[in-house]
N, C-alpha and C positions, 0 to 999 in steps of 0.2 A: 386719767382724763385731762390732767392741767397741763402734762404736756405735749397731749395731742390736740392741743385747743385749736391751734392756730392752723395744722392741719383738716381740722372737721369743718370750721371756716371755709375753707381751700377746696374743700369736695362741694357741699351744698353750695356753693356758688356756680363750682360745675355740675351741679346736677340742677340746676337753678337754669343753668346755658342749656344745658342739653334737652332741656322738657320745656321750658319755655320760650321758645324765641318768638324775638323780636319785643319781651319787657324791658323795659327802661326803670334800672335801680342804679344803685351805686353799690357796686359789688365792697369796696373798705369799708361802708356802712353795713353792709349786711353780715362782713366776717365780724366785722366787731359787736353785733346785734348773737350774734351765734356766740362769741365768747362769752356774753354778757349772763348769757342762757346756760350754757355750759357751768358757768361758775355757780350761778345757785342751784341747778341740778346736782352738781356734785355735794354742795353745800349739805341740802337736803337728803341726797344718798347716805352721807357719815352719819345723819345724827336724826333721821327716820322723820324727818318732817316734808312739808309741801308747801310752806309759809314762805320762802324766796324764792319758791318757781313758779309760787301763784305771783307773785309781786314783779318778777319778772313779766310775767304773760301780762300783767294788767299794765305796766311801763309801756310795752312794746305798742300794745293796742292802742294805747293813748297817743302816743306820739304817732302811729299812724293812721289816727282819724285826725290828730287837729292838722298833720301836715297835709291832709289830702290823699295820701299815699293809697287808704282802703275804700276809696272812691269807685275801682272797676272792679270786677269778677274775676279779671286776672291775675290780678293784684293779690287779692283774696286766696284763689286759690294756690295760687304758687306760694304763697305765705304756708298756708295751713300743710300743701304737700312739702316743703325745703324743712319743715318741723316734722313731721311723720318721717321723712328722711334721718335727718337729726336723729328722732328717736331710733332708729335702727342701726345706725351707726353707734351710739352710745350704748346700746344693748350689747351690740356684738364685741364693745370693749368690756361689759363686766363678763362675759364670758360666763361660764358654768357658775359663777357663783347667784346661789338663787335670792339669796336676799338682796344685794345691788342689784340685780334684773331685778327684784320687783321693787326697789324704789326708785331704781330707774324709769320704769315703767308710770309707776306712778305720779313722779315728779313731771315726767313729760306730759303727760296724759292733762295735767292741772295746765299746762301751759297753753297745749295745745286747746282744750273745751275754752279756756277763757278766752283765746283768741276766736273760735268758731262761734261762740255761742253766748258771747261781752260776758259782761260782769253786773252782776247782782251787788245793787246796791245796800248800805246799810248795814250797823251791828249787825244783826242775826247772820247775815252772809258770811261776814267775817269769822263772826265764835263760831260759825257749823264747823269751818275750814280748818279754825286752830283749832279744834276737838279731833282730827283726823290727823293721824300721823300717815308717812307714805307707804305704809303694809298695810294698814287700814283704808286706807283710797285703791290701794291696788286689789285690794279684791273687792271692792264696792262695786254695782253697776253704774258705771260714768259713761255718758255719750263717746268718748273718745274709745274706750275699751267693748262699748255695743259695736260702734261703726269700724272700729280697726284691729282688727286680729289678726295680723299680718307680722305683728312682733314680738 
């Protein structure tokens, strides 16, 4: 994954072009917002947690509510699908092996619901999260894994 980073960057931005025209981003922002994402997914793959890709998803969300950014619908939405994309991409590179698909799976799936669906605030949200490891999230029923079966 680390050195396909800067390529998966490279695609989601085209696939960002290709399904949404006519948004106004900054495409080096957003490959580097996808590396950022990348690195704690992988993080989390090695050593079966979801603790930096929840932290990722809640950085991301935050800076694109105080910037303004998640002000439109299109906004939003192209966010939440250039991450479902993401996730497919990163799937398709752990390949048959089934426990990196599912902490791939998993770790996305945390980034993605806390972008769709904010953040819970407060201790208790937190210890629920660190009590979950990403095989543990990956087969829990989580909004991201109700609504997307696609990966």
């Amino acid at each position: 994954m680390l050195d396909r980073k800067e390529s998966l960057g490279l695609q989601v931005t085209d696939y960002i072009d290709a399904n949404f025209q006519g948004l106004t981003y900054t495409k080096e922002t957003c490959q580097r917002d996808v590396g950022l994402v990348v690195d704690a997914v992988r993080y989390d793959m090695m050593f079966g947690l979801v603790f930096r890709s929840w932290t990722a998803g809640r950085s991301y969300l935050r800076s694109q509510v105080t910037s303004g950014n998640f002000s439109s619908r299109q906004q939003q939405d192209a966010t939440l699908a250039s991450f479902r994309f993401l996730k497919g991409l990163l799937l398709a590179i752990t390949g048959n092996n089934i426990t990196a698909s599912n902490r791939v799976r998993a770790a996305m799936n945390v980034v993605i619901d806390t972008l769709e669906y904010g953040v819970a605030e407060g201790p208790a949200a937190d210890s629920t999260l660190m009590l979950y490891g990403t095989d543990t999230y990956a087969s829990m029923s989580t909004p991201s894994s109700q609504s997307q079966n696609l990966f």
